[in-house]
PLY file of the C-alpha trace (Angstrom):
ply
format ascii 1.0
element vertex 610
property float x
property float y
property float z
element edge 609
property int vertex1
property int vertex2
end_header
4.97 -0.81 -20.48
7.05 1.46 -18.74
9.35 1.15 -15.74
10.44 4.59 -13.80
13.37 4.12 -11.06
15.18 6.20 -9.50
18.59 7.16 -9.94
20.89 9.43 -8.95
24.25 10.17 -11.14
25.27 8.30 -14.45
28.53 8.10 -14.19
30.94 7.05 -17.22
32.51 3.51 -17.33
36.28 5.58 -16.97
35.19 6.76 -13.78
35.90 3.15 -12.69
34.05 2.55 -9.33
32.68 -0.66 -9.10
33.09 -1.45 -12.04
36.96 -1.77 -11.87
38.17 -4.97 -14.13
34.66 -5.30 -15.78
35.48 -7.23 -19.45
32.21 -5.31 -20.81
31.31 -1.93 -21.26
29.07 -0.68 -18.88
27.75 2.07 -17.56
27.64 2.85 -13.46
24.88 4.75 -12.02
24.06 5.67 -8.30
21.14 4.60 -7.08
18.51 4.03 -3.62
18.00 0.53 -3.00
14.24 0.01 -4.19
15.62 0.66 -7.52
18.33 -1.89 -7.54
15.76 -4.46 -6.10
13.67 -3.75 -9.15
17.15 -4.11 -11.49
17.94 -7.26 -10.00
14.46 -8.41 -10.67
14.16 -7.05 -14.33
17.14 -9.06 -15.09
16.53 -12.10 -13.67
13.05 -12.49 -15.37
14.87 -11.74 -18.60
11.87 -9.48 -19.51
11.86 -7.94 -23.19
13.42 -4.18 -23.35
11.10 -3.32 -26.30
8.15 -4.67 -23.77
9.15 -3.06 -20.99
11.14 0.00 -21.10
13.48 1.57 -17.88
13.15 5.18 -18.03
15.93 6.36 -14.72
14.45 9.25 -13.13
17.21 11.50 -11.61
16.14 12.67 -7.93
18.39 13.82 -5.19
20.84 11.59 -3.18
20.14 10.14 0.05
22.51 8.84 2.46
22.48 5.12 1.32
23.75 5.02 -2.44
24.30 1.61 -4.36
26.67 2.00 -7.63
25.48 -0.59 -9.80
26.33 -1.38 -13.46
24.67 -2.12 -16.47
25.99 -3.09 -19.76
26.26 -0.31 -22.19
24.23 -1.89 -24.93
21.01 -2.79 -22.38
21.43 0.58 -21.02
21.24 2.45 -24.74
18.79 -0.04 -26.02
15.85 -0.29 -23.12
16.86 3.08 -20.79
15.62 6.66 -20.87
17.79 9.00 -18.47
15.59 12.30 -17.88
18.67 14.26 -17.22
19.57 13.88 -20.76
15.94 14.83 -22.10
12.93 16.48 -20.86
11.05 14.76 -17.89
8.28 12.82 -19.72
4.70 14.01 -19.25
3.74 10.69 -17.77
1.27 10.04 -14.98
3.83 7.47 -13.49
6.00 10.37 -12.41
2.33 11.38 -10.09
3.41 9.25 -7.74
6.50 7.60 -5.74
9.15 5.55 -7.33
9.12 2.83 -8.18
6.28 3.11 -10.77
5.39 0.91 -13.88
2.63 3.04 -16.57
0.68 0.50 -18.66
-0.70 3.07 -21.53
-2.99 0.11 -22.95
-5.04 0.05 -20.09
-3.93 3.89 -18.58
-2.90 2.22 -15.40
-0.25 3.62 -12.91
1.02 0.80 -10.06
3.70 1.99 -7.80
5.13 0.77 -4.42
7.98 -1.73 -4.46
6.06 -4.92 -4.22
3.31 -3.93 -6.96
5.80 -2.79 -9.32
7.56 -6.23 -8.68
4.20 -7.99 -8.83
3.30 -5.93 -12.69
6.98 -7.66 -13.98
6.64 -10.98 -12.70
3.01 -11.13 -14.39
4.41 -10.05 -17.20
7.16 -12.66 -17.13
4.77 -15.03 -16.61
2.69 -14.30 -19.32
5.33 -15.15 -21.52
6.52 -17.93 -19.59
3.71 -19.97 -18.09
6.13 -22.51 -16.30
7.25 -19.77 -14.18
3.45 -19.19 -12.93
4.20 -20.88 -9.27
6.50 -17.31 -8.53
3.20 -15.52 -7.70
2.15 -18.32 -5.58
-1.06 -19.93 -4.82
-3.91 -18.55 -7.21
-1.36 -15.55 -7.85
-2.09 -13.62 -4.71
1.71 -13.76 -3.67
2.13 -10.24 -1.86
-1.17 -8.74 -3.45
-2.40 -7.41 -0.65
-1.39 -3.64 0.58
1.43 -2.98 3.18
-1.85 -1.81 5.44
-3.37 -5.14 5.26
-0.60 -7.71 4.85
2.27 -8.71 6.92
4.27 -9.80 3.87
3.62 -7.00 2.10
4.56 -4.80 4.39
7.69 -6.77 5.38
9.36 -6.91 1.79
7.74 -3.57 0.71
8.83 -1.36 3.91
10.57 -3.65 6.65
13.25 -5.15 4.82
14.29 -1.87 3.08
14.42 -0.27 6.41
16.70 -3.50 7.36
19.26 -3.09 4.73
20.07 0.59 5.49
20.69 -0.12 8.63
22.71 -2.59 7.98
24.55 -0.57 5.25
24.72 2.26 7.99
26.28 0.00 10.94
30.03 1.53 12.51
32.06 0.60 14.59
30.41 1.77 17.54
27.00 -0.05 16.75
26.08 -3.33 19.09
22.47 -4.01 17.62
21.21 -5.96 14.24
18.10 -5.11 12.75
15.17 -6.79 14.30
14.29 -8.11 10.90
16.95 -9.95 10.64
15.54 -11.87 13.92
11.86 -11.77 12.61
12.52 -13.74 9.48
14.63 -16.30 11.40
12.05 -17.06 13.66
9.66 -16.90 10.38
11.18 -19.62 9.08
11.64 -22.12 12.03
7.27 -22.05 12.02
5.13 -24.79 10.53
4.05 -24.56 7.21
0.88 -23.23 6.42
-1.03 -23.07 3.25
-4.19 -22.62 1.85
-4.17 -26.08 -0.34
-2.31 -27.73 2.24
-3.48 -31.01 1.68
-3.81 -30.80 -1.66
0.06 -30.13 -1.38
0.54 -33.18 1.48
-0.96 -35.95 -1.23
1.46 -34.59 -3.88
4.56 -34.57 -1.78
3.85 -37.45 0.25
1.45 -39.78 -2.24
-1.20 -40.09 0.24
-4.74 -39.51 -0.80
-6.16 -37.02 2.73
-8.01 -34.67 2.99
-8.34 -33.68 6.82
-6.48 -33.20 9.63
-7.68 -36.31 11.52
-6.66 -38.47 8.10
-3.42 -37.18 8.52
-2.89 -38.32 12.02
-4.14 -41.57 11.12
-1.33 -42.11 8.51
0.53 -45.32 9.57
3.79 -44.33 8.85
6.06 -41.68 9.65
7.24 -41.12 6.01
3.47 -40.96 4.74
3.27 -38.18 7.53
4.04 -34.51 6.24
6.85 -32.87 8.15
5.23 -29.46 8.96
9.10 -27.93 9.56
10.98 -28.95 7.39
9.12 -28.71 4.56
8.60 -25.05 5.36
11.81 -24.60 2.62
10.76 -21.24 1.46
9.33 -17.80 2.78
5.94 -18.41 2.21
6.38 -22.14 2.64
7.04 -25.16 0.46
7.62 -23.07 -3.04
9.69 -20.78 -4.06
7.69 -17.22 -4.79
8.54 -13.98 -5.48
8.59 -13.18 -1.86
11.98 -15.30 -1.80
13.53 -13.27 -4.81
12.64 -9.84 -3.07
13.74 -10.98 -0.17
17.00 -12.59 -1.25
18.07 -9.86 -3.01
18.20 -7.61 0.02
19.83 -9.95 2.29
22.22 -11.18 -0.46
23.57 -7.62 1.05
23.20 -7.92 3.91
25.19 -11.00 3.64
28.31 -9.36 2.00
28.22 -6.58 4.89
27.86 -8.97 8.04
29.99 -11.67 6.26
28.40 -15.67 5.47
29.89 -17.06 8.69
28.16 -14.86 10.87
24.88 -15.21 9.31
25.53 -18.96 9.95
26.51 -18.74 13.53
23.46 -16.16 14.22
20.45 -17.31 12.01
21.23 -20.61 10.58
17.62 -21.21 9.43
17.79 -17.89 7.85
21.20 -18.74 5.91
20.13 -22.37 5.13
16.96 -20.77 3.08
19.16 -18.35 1.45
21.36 -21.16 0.02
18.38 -22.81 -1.04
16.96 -19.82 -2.96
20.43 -19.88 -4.70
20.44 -23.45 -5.34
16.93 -23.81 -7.10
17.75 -22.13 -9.73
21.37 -23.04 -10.15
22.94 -19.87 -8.41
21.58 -17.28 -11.54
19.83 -15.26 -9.02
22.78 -14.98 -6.86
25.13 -14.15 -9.85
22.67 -11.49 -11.04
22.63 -9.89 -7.83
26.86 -9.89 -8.28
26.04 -8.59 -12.14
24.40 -5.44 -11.52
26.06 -4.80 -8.06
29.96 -6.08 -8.31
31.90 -5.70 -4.83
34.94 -3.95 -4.96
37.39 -2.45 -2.68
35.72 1.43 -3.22
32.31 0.04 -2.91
32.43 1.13 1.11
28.76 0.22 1.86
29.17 -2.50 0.89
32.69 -3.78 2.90
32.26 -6.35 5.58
32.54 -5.41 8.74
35.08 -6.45 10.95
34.34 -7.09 14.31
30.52 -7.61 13.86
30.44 -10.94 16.09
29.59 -8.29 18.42
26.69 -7.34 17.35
23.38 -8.15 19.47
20.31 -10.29 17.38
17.17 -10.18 18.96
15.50 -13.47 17.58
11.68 -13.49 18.67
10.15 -17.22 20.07
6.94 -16.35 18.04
6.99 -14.77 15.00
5.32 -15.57 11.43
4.30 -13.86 8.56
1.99 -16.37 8.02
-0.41 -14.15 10.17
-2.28 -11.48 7.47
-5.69 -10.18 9.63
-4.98 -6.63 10.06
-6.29 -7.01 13.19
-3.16 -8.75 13.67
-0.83 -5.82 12.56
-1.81 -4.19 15.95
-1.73 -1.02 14.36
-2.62 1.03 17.34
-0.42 -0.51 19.81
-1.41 0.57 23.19
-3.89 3.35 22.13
-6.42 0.18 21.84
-9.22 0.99 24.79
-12.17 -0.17 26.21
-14.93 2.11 27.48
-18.14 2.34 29.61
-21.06 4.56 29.59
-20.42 6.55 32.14
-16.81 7.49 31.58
-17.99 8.34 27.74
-20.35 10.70 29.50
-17.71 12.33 31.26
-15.98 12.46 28.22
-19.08 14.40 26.35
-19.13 16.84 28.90
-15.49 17.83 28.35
-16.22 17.85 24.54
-19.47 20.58 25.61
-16.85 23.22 27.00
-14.73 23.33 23.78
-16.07 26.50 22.13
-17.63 25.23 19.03
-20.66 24.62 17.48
-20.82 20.70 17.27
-23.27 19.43 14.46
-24.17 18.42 10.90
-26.50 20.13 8.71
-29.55 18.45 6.63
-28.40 17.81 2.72
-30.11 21.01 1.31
-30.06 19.50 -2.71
-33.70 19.62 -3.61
-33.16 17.42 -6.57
-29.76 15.57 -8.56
-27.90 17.54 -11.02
-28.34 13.96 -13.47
-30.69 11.94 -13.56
-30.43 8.06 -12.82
-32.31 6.81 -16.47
-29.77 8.74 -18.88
-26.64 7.10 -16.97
-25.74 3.61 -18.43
-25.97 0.39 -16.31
-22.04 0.12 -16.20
-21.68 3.65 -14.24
-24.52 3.00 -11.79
-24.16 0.39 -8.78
-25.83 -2.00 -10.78
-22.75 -2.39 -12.55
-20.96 -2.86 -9.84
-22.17 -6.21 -9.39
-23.74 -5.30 -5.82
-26.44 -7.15 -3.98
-29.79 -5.99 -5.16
-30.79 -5.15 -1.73
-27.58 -2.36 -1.74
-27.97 -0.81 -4.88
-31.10 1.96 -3.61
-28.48 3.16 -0.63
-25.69 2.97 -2.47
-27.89 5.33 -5.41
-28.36 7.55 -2.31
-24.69 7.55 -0.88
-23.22 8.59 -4.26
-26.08 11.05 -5.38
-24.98 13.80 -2.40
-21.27 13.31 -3.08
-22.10 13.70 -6.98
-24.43 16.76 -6.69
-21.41 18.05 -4.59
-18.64 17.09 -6.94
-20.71 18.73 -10.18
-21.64 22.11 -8.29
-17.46 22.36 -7.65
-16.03 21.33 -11.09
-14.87 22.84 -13.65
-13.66 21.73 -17.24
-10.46 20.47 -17.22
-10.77 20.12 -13.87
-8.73 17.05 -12.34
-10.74 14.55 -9.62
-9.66 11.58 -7.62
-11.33 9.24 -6.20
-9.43 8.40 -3.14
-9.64 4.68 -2.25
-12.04 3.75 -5.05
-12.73 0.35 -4.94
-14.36 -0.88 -8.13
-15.20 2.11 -8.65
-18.69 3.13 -7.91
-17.98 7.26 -7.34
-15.30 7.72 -9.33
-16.80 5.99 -12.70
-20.03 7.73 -12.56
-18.22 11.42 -12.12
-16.50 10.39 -14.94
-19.20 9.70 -17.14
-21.30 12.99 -15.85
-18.45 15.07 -16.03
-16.84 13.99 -19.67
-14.51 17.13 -19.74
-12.97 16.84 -16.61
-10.09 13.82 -16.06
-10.75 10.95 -12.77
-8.24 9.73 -11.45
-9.34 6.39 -9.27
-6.95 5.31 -6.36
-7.19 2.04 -5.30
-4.46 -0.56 -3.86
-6.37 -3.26 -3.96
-5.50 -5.11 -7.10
-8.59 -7.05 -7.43
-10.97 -4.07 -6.94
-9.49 -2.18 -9.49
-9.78 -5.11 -11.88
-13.25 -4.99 -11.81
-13.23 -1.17 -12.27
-11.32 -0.94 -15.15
-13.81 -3.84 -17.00
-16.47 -1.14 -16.18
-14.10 1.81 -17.85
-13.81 -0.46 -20.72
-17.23 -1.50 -21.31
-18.18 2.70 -21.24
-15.35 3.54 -23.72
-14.57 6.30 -20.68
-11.45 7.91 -22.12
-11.19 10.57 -18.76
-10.12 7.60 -16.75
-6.54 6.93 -15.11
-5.53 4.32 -13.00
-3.39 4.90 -9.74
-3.04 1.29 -7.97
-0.96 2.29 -4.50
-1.28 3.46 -1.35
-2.70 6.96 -0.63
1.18 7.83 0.75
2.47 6.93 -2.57
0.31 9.26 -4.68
1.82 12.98 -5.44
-0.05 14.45 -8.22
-1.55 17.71 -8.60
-5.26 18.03 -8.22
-7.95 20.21 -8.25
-10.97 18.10 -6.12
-10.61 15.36 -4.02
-13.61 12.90 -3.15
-13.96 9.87 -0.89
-16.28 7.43 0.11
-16.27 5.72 3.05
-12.48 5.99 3.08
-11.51 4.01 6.78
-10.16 5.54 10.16
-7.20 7.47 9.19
-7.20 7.21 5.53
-9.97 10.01 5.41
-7.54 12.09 7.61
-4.72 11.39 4.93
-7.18 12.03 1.89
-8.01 15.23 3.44
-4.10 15.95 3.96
-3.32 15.34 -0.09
-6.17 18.32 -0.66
-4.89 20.45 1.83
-1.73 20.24 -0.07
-2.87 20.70 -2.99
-5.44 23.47 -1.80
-7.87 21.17 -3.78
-11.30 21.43 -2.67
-13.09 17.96 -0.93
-16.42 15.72 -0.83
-15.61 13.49 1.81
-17.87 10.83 3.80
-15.56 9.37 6.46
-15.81 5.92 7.65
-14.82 3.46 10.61
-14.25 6.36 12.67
-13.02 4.23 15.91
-9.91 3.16 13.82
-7.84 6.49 14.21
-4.75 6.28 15.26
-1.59 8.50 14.96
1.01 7.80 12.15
3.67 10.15 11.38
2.28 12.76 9.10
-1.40 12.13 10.68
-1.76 12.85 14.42
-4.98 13.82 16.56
-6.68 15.68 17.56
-6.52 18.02 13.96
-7.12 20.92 14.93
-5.68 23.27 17.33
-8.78 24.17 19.07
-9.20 20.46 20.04
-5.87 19.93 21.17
-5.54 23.13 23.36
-8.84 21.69 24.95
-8.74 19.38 27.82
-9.42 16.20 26.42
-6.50 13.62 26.16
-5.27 11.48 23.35
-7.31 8.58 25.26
-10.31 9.92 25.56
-10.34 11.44 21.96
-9.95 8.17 20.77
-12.72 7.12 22.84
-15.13 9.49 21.50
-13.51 8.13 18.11
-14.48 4.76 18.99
-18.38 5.99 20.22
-18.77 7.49 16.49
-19.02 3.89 14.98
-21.60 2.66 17.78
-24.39 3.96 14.92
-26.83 1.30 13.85
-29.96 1.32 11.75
-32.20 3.24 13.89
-35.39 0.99 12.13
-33.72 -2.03 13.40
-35.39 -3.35 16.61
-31.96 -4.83 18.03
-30.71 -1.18 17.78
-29.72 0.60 20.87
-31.50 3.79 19.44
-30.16 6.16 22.72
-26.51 4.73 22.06
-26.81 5.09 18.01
-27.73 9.00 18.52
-25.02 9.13 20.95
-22.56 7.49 18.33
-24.36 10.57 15.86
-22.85 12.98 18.02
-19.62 11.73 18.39
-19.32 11.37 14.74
-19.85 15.23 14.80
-17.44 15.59 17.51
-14.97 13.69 15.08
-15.41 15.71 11.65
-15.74 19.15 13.89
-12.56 18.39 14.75
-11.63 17.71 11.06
-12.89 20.88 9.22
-11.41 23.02 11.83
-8.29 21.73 10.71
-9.33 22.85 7.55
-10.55 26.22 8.35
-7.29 26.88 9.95
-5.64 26.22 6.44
-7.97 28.76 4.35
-11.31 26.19 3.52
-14.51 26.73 4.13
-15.93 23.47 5.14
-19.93 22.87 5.21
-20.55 19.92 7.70
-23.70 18.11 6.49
-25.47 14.29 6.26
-26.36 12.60 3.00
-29.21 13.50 1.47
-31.06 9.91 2.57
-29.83 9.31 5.70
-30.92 6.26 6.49
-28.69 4.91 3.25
-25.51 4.22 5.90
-24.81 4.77 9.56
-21.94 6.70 8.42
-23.77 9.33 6.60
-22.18 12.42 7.41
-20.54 14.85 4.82
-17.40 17.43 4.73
-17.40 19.52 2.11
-14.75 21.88 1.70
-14.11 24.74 -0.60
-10.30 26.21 -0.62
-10.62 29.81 -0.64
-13.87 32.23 -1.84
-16.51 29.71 -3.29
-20.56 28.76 -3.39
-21.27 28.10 0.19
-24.76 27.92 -0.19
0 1
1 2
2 3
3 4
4 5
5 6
6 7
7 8
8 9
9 10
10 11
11 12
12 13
13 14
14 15
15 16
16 17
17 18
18 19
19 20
20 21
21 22
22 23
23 24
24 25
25 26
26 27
27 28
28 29
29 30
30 31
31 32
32 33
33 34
34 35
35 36
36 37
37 38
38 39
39 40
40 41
41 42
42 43
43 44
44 45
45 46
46 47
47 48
48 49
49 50
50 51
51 52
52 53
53 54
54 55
55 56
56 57
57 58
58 59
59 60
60 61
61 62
62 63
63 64
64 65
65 66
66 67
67 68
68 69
69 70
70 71
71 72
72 73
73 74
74 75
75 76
76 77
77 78
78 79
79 80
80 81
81 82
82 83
83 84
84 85
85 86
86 87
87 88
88 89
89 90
90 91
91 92
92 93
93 94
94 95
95 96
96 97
97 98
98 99
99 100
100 101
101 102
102 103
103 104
104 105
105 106
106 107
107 108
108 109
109 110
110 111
111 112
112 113
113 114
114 115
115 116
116 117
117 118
118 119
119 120
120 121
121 122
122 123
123 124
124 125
125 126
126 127
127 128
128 129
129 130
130 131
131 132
132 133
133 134
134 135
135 136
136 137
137 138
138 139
139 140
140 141
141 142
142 143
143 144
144 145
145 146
146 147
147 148
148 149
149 150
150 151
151 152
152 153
153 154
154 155
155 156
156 157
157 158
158 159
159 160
160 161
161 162
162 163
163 164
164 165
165 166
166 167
167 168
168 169
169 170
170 171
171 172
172 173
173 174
174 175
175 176
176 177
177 178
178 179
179 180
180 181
181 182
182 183
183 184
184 185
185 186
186 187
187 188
188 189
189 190
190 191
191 192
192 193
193 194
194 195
195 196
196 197
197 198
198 199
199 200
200 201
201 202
202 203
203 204
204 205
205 206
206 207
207 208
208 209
209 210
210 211
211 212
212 213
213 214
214 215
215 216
216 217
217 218
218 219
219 220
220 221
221 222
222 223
223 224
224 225
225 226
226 227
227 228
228 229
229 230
230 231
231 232
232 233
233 234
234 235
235 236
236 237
237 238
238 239
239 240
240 241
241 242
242 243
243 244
244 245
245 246
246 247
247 248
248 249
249 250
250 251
251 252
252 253
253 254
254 255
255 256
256 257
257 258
258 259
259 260
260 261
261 262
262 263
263 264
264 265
265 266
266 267
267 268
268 269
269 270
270 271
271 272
272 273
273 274
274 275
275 276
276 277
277 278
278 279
279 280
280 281
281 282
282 283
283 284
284 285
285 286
286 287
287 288
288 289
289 290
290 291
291 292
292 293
293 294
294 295
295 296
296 297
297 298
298 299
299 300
300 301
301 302
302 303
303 304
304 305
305 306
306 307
307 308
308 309
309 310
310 311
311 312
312 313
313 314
314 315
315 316
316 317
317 318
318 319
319 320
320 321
321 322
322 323
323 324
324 325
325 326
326 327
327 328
328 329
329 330
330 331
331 332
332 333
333 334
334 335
335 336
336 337
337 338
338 339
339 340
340 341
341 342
342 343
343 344
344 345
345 346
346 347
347 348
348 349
349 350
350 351
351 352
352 353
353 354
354 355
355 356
356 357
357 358
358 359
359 360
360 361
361 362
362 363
363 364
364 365
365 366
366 367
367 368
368 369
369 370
370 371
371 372
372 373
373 374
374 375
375 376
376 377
377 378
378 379
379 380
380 381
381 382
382 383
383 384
384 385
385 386
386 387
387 388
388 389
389 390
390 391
391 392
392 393
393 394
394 395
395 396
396 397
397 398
398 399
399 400
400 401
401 402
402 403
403 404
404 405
405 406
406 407
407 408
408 409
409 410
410 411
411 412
412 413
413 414
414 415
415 416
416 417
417 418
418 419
419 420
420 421
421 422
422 423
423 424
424 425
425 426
426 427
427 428
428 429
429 430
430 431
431 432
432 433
433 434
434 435
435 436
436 437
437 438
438 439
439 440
440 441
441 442
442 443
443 444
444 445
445 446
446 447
447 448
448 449
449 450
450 451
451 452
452 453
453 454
454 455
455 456
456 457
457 458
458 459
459 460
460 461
461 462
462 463
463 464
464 465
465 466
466 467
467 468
468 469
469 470
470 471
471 472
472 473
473 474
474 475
475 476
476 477
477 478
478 479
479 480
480 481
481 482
482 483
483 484
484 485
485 486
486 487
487 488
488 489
489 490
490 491
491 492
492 493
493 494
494 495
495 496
496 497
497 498
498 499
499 500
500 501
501 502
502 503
503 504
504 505
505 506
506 507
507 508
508 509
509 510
510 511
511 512
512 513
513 514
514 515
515 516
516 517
517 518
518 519
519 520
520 521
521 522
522 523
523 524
524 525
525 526
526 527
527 528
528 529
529 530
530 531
531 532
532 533
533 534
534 535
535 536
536 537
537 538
538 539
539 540
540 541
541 542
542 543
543 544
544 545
545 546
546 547
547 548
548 549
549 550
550 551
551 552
552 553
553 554
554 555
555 556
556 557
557 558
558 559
559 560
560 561
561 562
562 563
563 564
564 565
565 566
566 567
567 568
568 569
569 570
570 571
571 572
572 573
573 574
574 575
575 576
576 577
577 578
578 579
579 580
580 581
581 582
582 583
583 584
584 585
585 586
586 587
587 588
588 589
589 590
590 591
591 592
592 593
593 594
594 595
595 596
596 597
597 598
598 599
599 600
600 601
601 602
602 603
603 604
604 605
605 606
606 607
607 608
608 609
């Protein structure tokens, strides 16, 4: 296995810095903070150098820049620093750092909390004791930073957190809201999925409901919801509590241990109990690779910062995962009635455009379904029998697509793969061309890669990470049923890449504007006189489509939702036209195979429109 961090300068131990007074010799480097999270980590799960090998990747400098040390002998025995050879040809340098490669099973994971995830399995592997740091049936911070409010807090929030606090002067009268969020976190009942399971142990009762709990006769047999909430995630320490230590173990030395007291006491009584349970080792590894000293300026307390306003929130947990939750798009959220939608429609009929799809013109499949083994159809996908026929249908129009566009040596990914369905069959059709499958959904991509194996595929490569995190070079990019604005951000990567794209969007009324994705696309539809609001609402018609042979179906409606679906990915490949693609606009060959059966293909530059 392979571990790629960032770094910035390797600087010699003479050059002092922090590393003033240090009785070994060590070696300083300069580097962002997701790498010295992942340091601190490495460390403390004393994981084998020869198993797991840091490769430093040197990148520019941004304005936040930890020195941190590392003994001289680690550093020459596990590291690899790229300015002193050539960059390895590695698919972990495709994406953002933090990345881990894992050749034995050609899998890429990057983000912060999945590379921290790949080392504590791997610690744990080799220490089964230490099994409870990935939490209850090892889904601590599995899910994506999209879907999960704990991912996203220790992947994104609390690195935000710590450079601000690293950035506060003089002049500054505001703390990080995070700092507030986790305080009120931590003052919430205790929630858990085995919660009574956990009650009997803790308490020796034998319960197994709610009402049994109440019934308890005494108040020592009853479980204190509060203060047994010790931890992040609740009554056990996980690896959410190491992640998040480390970062406000700095946070700590800038705003000073008194303060943290006065201003979040529930916040600095579960930091000394993360340092306690494991005799302080975590807190002295933090003090290991990151030693204060006087020239260490980021890293100086800061006088005066009683000051400094905390927000604390009256409600707020982490507890709470639904995406739904996440509120994602804030006030853009609307409700709609017929007949403003039909005012709506008759703004979208003065744009000058032709609105529409086309019928799938393929007259018959480039392969044929009997020479294609079980594990690279749908069947071996494990679906329901009564989905395998539409899903045959939904991949057969990307697929004829895909093999009309490719060439040998030709690079595909499958953007937001799943368990694979698309991207293993291309890769058996097309054996000379390499798939990569994007996925960030750990247990998806499990079952893929049991499919890869059982084929002996050899084309295949594992990215597991968000879309944002992927940066390779590419030739076609393919998605199916990619949701709301990933499709948008899909078709972004190809643009970049002046790839060409088979794309069948999906969940069309959850667009919403993030920073490098806003709508409309295309400048035709925004010089037009519909506003954000009521493009969103046409957004939100497009997934009012039902199965037009259902009798519950509002059929008028469902063509309605047809249309706006068109109005949608109109919008989309004019975006694309604008950049140099043609773009055919068509429906899947059997449309009744999904509601969401329409089709962008687009071709970067002169190509087989036919």
């Amino acid at each position: 296995m392979k571990l790629y961090l960032k770094y910035y300068r390797l600087l010699p131990s003479t050059e002092g810095g922090c590393v003033t007074g240090a009785q070994h010799s060590v070696r300083a480097l300069d580097v962002p903070l997701e790498s010295y999270i992942v340091l601190v980590l490495y460390r403390y799960l004393e994981l084998n150098p020869t198993d797991v090998v840091v490769h430093f990747v040197q990148c520019k400098a941004t304005t936040n820049v930890l020195r941190i040390v590392l003994p001289t002998s680690s550093v020459e025995a596990s590291a690899f620093f790229t300015d002193a050879a050539p960059l390895p040809d590695d698919p972990a340098l495709f994406c953002q750092l933090p990345s881990i490669a894992i050749e034995r099973i050609n899998t890429i994971v990057s983000g912060l909390c999945g590379v921290c995830r790949r080392l504590t399995k791997q610690h744990v592997a080799a220490t089964k004791s230490s099994a409870g740091l990935l939490g209850f049936k090892g889904n601590t911070l599995v899910a994506p930073a999209d879907a999960s409010l704990w991912t996203k807090f220790c992947e994104l929030d609390m690195v935000r957190c710590v450079e601000e606090v690293l950035k506060l002067g003089v002049n500054d009268s505001q703390l990080p809201a995070e700092i507030g969020q986790l305080e009120s976190h931590l003052v919430q009942p205790l929630k858990s999925h085995n919660i009574y399971k956990l009650i009997n142990l803790v308490n020796n009762v034998r319960i197994s409901s709610e009402e049994e709990h109440r019934k308890l006769a005494s108040a020592e047999q009853q479980f204190d919801f509060h203060a047994n909430h010790k931890f992040a995630e609740g009554y056990e320490k996980t690896l959410a509590d190491l992640m998040l230590y480390i970062c406000f173990e700095l946070v700590e030395r800038r705003l000073t241990n008194a303060l943290l007291r006065a201003k979040v006491p529930n916040l600095s009584g579960w930091m000394e109990r993360v340092a306690k349970h494991d005799e302080g080792r975590l807190h002295r590894m933090c003090n290991e690779v990151l030693p204060t000293a006087q020239n260490c300026s980021l890293l100086t307390a800061l006088s005066g910062c009683d000051a400094l306003v905390l927000e604390i929130p009256q409600e707020f947990s982490l507890y709470k995962s639904d995406t739904k939750k996440l509120n994602l798009k804030g006030d853009q959220v609307l409700t709609t009635n017929q007949a403003e939608v039909l005012d709506i429609l008759r703004k979208v009929d003065r744009i000058p455009t032709d609105i529409g799809s086309a019928v799938n013109d393929w007259e018959a499949n480039r392969f044929e379904w009997d020479t294609v083994p079980v594990e690279a159809r749908p069947e071996g996908g494990k679906l329901p029998p009564a989905r395998i026929l539409r899903k045959r249908h939904q991949l057969e129009s990307l697929v004829n697509e895909v093999m009309r566009l490719a060439t040998d040596g030709a690079i595909i990914v499958d953007f937001c793969s799943g368990t694979g369905h698309l991207g293993i069959l291309l890769a058996h059709l097309l054996p000379r061309c390499t798939v990569y499958l994007l996925e960030n959904k750990e247990e998806s991509q499990q079952r893929a890669m049991e499919r890869v194996e059982r084929l002996a595929l050899h084309n295949v490569v594992f990215f597991q990470c968000n879309l944002d995190y992927f940066t390779a070079r590419f030739d076609i990019g393919v998605s199916l049923h990619a949701c709301g604005v990933a499709t948008d951000i899909v078709l972004e990567k190809c643009f970049a890449h002046r790839a060409h794209f088979v794309s069948c969007p999906c969940c069309y009324g959850k667009l919403y504007n993030i920073e490098h994705v806003t709508y409309p696309r295309s400048r035709l539809f925004r010089e037009s006189e519909l506003a954000l609001k009521e493009y969103f609402c046409v957004a939100h018609c497009a997934d009012q489509t039902h199965d037009l042979a259902s009798d519950r179906t509002n059929v008028a409606k469902a063509h309605q939702g047809f249309y706006c679906m068109d109005v949608i990915d109109r919008d989309r490949a004019l975006r694309a036209e604008e950049l140099g693609y043609k773009v055919l606009r068509k429906r899947l060959k059997d449309e009744s195979c999904t509601p969401k059966n329409r089709l962008l293909v687009g071709i970067y530059g002169e190509g087989d429109m036919r």
